[in-house]
C-alpha positions as CSV (number, residue, x, y, z in Angstrom):
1,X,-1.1,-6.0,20.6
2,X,-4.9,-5.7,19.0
3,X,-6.2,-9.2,18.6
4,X,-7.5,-10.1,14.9
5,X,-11.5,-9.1,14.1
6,X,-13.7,-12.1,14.7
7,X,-16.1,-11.1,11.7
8,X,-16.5,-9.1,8.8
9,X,-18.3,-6.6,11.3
10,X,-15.6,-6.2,13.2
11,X,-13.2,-5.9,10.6
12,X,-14.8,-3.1,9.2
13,X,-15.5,-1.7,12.7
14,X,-11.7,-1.9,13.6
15,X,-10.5,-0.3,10.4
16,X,-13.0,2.5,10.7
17,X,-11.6,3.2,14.4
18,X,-8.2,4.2,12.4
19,X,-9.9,6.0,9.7
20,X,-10.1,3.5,6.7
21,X,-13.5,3.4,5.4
22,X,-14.5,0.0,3.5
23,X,-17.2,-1.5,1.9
24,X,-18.2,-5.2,2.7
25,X,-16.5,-6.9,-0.1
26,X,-13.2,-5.5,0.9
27,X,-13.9,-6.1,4.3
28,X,-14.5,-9.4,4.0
29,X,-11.5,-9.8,1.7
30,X,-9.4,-8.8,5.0
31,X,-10.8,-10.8,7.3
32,X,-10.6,-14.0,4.9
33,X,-6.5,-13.2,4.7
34,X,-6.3,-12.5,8.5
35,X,-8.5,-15.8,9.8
36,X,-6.7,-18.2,7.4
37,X,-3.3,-16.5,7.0
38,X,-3.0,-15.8,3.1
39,X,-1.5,-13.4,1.4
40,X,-3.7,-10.6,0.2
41,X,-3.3,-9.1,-3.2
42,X,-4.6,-6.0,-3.9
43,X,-4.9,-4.6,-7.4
44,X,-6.5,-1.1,-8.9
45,X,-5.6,2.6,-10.3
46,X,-3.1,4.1,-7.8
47,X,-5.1,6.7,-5.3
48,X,-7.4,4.4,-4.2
49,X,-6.2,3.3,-1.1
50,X,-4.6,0.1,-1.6
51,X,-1.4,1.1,0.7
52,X,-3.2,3.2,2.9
53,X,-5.1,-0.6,4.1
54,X,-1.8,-2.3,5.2
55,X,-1.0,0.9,7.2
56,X,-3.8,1.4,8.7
57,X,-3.8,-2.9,9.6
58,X,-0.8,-2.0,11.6
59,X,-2.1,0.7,13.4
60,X,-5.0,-1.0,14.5
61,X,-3.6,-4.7,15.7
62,X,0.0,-2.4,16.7
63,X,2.1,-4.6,14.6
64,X,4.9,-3.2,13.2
65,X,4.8,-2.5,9.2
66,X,7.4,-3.8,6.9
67,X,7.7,-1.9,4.0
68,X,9.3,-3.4,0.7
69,X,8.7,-0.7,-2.3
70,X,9.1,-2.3,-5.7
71,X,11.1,-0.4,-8.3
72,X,12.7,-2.0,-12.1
73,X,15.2,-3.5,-11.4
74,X,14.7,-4.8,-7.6
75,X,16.4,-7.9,-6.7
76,X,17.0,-10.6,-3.9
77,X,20.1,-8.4,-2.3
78,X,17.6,-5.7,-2.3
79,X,14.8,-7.4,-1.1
80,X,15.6,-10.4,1.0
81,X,19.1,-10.4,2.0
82,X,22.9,-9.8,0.9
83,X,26.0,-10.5,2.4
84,X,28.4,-7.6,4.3
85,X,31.2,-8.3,1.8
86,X,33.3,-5.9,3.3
87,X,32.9,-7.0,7.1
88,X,33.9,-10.6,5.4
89,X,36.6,-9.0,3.8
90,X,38.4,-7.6,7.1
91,X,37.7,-10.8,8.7
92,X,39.6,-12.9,6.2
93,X,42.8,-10.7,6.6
94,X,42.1,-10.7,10.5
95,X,42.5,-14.0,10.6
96,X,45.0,-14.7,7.9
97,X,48.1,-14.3,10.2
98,X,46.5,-17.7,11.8
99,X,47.5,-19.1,8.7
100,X,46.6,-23.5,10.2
101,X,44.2,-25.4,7.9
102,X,41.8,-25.4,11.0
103,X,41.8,-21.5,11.3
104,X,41.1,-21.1,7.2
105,X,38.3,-23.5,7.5
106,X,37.0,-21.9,11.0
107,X,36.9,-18.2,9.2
108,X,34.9,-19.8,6.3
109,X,32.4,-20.7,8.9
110,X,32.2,-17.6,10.2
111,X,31.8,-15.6,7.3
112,X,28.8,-17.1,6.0
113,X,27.3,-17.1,9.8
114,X,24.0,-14.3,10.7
115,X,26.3,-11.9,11.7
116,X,28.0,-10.8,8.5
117,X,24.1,-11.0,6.9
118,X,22.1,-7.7,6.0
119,X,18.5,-8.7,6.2
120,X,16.4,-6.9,3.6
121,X,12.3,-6.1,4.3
122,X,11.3,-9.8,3.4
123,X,14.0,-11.5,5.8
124,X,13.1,-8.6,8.3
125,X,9.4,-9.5,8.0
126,X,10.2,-13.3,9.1
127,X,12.9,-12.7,11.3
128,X,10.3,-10.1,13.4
129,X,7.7,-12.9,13.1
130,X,9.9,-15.5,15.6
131,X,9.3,-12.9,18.4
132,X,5.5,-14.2,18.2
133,X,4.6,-10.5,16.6
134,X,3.7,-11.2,13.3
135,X,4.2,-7.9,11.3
136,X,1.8,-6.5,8.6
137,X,4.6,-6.9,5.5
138,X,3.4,-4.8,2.8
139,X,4.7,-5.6,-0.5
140,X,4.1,-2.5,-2.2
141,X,3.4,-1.8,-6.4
142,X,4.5,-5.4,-7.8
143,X,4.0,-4.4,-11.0
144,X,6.9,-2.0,-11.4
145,X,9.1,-4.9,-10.4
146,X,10.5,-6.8,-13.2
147,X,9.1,-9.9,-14.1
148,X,12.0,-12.2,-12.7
149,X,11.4,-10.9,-9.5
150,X,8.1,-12.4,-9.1
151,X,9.6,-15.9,-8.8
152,X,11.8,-14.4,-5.6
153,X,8.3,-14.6,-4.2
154,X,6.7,-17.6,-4.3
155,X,8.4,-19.7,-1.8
156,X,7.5,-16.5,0.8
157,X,3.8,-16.5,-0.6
158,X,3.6,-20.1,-0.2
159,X,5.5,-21.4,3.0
160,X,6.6,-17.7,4.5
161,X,9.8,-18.8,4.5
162,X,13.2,-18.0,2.5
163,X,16.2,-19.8,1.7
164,X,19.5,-18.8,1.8
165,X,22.2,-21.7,0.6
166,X,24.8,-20.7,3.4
167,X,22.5,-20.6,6.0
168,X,19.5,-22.8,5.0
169,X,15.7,-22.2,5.6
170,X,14.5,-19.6,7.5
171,X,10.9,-19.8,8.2
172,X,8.2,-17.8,10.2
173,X,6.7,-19.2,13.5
174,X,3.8,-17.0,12.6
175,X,2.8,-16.1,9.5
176,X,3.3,-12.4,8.5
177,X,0.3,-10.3,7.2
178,X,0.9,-9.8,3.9
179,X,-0.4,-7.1,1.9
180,X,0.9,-7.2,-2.0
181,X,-0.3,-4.2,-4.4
182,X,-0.4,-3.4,-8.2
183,X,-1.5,-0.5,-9.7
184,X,-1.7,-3.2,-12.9
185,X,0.7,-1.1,-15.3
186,X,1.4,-4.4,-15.9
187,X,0.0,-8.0,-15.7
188,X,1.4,-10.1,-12.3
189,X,2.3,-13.6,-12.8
190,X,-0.4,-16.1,-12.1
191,X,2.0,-18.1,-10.2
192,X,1.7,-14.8,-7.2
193,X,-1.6,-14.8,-7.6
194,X,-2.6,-18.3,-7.2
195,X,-0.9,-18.1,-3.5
196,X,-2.9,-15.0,-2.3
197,X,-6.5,-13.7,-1.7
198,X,-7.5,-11.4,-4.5
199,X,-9.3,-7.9,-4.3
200,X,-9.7,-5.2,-6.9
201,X,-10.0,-2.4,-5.0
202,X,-12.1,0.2,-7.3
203,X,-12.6,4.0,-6.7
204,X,-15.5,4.6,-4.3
205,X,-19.4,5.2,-4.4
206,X,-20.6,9.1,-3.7
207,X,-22.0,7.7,-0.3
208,X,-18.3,6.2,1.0
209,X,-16.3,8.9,-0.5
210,X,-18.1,11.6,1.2
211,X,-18.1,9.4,4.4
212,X,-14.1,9.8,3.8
213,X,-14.2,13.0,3.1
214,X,-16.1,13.9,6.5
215,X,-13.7,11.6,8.7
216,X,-10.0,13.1,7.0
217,X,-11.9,17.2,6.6
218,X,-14.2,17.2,9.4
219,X,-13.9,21.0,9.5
220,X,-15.1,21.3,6.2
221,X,-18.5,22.8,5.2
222,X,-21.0,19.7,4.7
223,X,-22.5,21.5,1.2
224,X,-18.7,22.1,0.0
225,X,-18.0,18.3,0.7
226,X,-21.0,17.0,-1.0
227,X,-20.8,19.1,-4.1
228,X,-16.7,18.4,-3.6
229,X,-17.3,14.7,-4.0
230,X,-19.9,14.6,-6.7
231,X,-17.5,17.1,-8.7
232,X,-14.5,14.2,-8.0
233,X,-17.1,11.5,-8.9
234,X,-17.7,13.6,-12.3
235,X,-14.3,14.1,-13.6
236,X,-13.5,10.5,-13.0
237,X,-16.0,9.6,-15.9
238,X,-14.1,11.3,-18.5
239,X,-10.9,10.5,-20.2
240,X,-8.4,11.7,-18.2
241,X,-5.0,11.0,-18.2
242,X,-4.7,10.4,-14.7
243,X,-8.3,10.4,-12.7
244,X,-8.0,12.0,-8.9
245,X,-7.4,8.9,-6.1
246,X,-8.8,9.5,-3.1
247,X,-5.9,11.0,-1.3
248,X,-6.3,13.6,-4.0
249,X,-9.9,14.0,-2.9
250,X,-9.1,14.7,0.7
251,X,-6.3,17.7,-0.5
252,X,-8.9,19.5,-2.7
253,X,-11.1,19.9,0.6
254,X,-8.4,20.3,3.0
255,X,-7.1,23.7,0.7
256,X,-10.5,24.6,0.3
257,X,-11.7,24.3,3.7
258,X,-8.2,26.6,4.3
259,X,-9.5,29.0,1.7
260,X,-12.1,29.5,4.1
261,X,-14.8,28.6,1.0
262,X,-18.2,27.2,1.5
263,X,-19.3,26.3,-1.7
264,X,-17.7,25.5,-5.2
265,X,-18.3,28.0,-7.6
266,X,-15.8,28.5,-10.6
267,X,-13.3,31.0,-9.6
268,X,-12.2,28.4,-6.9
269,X,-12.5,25.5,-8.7
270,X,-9.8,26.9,-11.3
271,X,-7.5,28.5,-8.7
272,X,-7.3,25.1,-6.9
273,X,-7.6,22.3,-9.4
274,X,-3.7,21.8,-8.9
275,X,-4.6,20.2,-5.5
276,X,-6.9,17.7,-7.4
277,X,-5.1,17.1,-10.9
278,X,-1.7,16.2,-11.3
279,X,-1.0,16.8,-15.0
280,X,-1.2,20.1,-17.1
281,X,-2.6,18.3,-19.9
282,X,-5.7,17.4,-17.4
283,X,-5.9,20.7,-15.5
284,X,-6.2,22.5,-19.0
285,X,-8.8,20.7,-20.3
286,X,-11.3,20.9,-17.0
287,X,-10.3,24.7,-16.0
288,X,-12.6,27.4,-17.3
289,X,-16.1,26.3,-19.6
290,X,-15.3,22.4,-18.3
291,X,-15.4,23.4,-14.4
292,X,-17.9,25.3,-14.8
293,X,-20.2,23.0,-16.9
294,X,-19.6,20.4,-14.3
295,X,-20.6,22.6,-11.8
296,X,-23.5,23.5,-13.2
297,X,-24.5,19.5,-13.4
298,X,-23.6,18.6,-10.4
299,X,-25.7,21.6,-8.2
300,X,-28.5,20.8,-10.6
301,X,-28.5,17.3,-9.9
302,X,-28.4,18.2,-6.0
303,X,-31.5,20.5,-6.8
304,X,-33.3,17.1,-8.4
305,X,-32.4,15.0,-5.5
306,X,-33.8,17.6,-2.8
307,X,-36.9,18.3,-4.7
């Protein structure tokens, strides 16, 4: 097991040795959660690499990653624990032929003991913790949980522990890393984000994105990527209905770079813009006199720059 960073330096430094590429803020952001054991909430448009951060966290300190996906309608049987109602069930009519006050009472015991307990990702994340291997617990897209299910939360957030009324409290020796996410379809409560560091994580500059773009494609052409990411950077001005993450990014070289191209020019751009946009409504409006507008811009721009 990876010991935490010591500095913002080497927070960045680690994460770039698994292939996350940050800027300082963000950086910093990590470090402050892993040095004083908060919760850190992260919150921008999806594609920008929000998830990608906790995975990566686990890579690098090898910790194991907890995943809890939020969905409408997620609940606490879903997300912290429930009880095996049918192991309870055979149990109880095991142990009915018994039939003594002190065997009814004994089997009431035992049905609300660990073992007839399913532990969900949050009671997995605390329950990994007591081994003195704190895993990275990401909670993933909050905001397409309902509302209610905020308030599941806060005792976690606060104390990283849960309470279960059979079974009492069951809190971490060591804290989990937590990682929450939104994609902010919604607001989150102010009550979640009181108990956690905050970072909106925004798309990123030409400079970082290329830097991405040459770490995940190394193979591809250093002209392709450079008028690639400046073409990406473009689109993501105008009104789109859903702008290209950087995940996005990395596919539009990667089926280039197979096409065996070296340059953007608009036949490819059109052939391929279903690796980049996800919508029909998107792809229509850029393909043909768009594409090729944009291209034009962004090699003349490039011709500024070098002269």
């Amino acid at each position: 097991m990876t010991s935490l960073p010591s500095s913002v330096t080497d927070t960045k430094k680690l994460l770039l040795a698994h292939g996350y590429v940050t800027d300082d803020a963000l950086a910093t952001s990590v470090f402050l959660a892993l040095k004083l054991q908060r919760p850190l909430f992260l919150e921008g448009e999806a594609g920008v690499g929000k998830t990608e951060i906790a995975r990566v966290l686990a890579e690098a300190l090898g910790r194991p990653l907890v995943r809890l996906q939020c969905y409408e309608g997620l609940d606490i049987s879903s997300a912290v624990y429930e009880w095996n109602y049918g192991r309870q069930l055979l149990h109880i009519r095991a142990g009915e032929s018994g039939g003594t006050a002190q065997d009814v009472k004994a089997i009431e015991r035992d049905v609300y003991s660990a073992d007839y307990l399913l532990k969900r990702p949050l009671l997995q994340a605390l329950e990994l913790s007591q081994g003195g291997k704190a895993p990275v617990l990401l909670i993933d897209e909050l905001d397409r949980a309902d509302e209610p299910f905020e308030a599941f939360l806060l005792e976690l957030l606060a104390d990283y522990q849960v309470t279960i009324p059979e079974l009492g409290t069951i809190k971490a020796q060591e804290p989990p890393i937590t990682i929450l996410t939104s994609n902010r379809t919604r607001e989150v409560h102010d009550a979640v984000r009181r108990r956690c560091f905050y970072h909106w994580v925004d798309f990123p500059n030409f400079e970082r994105e290329l830097a991405i773009l040459r770490l995940k494609v190394p193979g591809a052409p250093k002209e392709l990527s450079r008028q690639l990411v400046a073409f990406v950077q473009s689109i993501r001005q105008m009104d789109l209905y859903k702008s290209p993450g950087i995940a996005e990014t990395i596919n539009w070289a990667q089926a280039l770079a197979a096409l065996n191209v070296v340059a953007l020019e608009p036949g490819a751009i059109d052939s391929t813009l279903g690796t980049l946009l996800k919508y029909q409504d998107d792809i229509a409006r850029i393909r043909g006199t768009e594409a090729a507008a944009l291209l034009e811009k962004v090699k003349s721009e490039a011709r500024s720059l070098a002269g």
